[in-house]
N, C-alpha and C positions, 0 to 999 in steps of 0.2 A: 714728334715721335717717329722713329724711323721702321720699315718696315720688318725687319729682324725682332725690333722690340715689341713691336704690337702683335706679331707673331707667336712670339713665346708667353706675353701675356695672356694673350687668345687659348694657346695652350695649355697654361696654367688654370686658368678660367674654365676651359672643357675638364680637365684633369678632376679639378675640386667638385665640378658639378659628378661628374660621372661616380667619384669617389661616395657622395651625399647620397646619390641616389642609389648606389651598390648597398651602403648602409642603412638607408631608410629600408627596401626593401628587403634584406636580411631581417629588419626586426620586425616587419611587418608579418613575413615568414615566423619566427618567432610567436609573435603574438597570436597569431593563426593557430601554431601548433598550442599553444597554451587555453584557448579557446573550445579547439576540441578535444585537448582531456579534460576540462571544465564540462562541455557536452556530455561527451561518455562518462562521468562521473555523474551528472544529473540524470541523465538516463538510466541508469543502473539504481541509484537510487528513486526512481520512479516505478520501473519496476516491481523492486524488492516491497514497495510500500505498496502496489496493487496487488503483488501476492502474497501480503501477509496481510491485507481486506480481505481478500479471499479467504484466505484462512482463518480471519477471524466470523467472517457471514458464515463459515461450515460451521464453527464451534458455536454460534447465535442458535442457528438452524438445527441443529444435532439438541441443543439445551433445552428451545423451545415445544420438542417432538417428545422429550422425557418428560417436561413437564407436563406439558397435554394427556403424555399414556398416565402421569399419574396421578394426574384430575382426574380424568375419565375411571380409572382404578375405584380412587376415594367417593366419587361419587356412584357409580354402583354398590361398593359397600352400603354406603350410607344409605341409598335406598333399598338396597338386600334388607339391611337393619330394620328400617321402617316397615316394609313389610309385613315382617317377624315379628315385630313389634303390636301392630294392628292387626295381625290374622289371631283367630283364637286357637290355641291349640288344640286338639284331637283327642290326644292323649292323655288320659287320667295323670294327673301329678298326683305325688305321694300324700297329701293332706285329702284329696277329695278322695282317697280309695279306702282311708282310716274310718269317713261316714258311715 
């Protein structure tokens, strides 16, 4: 092989590598950017699902606090009732003033 031809071979040889490699990394670039709207699309929807925990623990917290005021409610009635119940009353009712 003469030196001309081993030359242009050579060249041809660098030409294809450099070619492979300008194209590997364009996709590698590619894949990159495809990667981080995968990222920012996970993140966003990580986000979005910590602030609607949030919003669901306020709406928990907020239910738990009505229903407490209206335990607490029901149960002073019910011992209001009892009270009333067990205290005698004072006041002649209408049967014992007819005596």
């Amino acid at each position: 092989m003469d030196q001309k031809a081993f030359f242009e071979q050579a060249q041809q040889i660098g030409n294809e590598w450099f070619k492979l490699v300008t194209e590997q990394t364009q996709r590698f670039t590619v894949a990159l950017g495809e990667a981080e709207k995968l990222e920012k699309r996970a993140m966003a929807q990580a986000v979005s699902a910590i602030e609607e925990s949030g919003r669901v623990a306020k709406e928990a917290l907020a239910a738990s606090e009505q229903l407490s005021a209206q335990w607490r409610k029901s149960a002073q009635e019910s011992a209001q009732r009892a009270v009333e119940l067990f205290t005698p009353s004072t006041t002649p009712t209408a049967t014992s003033r007819k005596s």
